[in-house]
N, C-alpha and C positions, 0 to 999 in steps of 0.2 A: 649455834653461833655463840661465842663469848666474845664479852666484853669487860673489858679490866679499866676500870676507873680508879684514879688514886688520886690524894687530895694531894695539894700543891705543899704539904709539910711533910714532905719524908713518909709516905706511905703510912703515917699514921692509922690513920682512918679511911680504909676501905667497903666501896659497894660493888656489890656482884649483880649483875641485875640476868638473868634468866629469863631468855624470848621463850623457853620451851617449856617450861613450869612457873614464869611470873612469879617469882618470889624474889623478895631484897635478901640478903646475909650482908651483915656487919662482920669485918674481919680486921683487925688491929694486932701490933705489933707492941706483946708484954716484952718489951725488955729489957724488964730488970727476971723475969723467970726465963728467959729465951725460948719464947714460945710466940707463932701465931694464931690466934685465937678466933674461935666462930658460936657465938652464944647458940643454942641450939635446941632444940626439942630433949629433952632428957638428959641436959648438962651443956659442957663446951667439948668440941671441933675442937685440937689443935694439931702442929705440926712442934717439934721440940725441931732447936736448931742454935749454929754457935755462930757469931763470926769473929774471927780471928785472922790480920795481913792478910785482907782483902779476900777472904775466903768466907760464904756461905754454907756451913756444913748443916746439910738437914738430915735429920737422924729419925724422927719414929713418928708417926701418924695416927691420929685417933680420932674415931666418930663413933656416939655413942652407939647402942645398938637401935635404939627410940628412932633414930633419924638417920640410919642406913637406908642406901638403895638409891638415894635421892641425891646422887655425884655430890656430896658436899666435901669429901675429898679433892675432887678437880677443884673446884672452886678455892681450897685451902692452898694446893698445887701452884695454881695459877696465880692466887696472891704471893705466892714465895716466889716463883719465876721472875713477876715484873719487878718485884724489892729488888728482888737480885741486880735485875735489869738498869732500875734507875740508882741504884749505888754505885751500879758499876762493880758491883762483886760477879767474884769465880764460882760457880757453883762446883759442892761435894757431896755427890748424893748418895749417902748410905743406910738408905731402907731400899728394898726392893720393889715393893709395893711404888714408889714415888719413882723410883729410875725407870719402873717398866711402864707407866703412865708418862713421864716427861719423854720414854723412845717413841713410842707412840704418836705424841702430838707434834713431832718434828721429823714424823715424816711426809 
């Protein structure tokens, strides 16, 4: 089950909260570096991404190796999805890893 929490300022500050492993992730939006961020076990989670007339372009994906295995990618995923969402942006997904995870959970 997910669930996507956002706080009432523009997705600033996001919790993931986890029925199936119980763990919180803090995920917030750097951008001034255009990056979604996940502090983490062996550094930071993030996703690099632009936007640009109304366009969400998410480009590359990173989880360290310390804190693989543990979908903290979906959880990255899934904060970019609802930003997307409550902006009202277009999504442009150019990592493959993130297009073939977002075909997946829409179907």
């Amino acid at each position: 089950m997910r669930e996507v929490v956002l706080s009432k300022d523009s997705a600033k500050a996001y919790i993931y909260i986890s029925q199936v492993i119980m763990e919180t992730y803090t995920i917030h939006d750097n951008a001034a570096g255009n990056r979604f961020e996940m502090p983490v076990e062996g550094g930071t989670a993030y996703i690099t991404y632009r936007v640009f007339d109304g366009v969400l372009t998410l480009f590359y994906i990173f989880v360290p190796p310390e804190s693989r295995g543990r979908k903290l990618s979906a959880k990255l995923i899934d904060y970019a999805l609802a930003y997307a969402e409550e902006q009202g942006l277009t999504l442009d997904v150019r990592c493959p890893y993130m297009a073939g995870y977002i075909e997946r959970i829409q179907k």
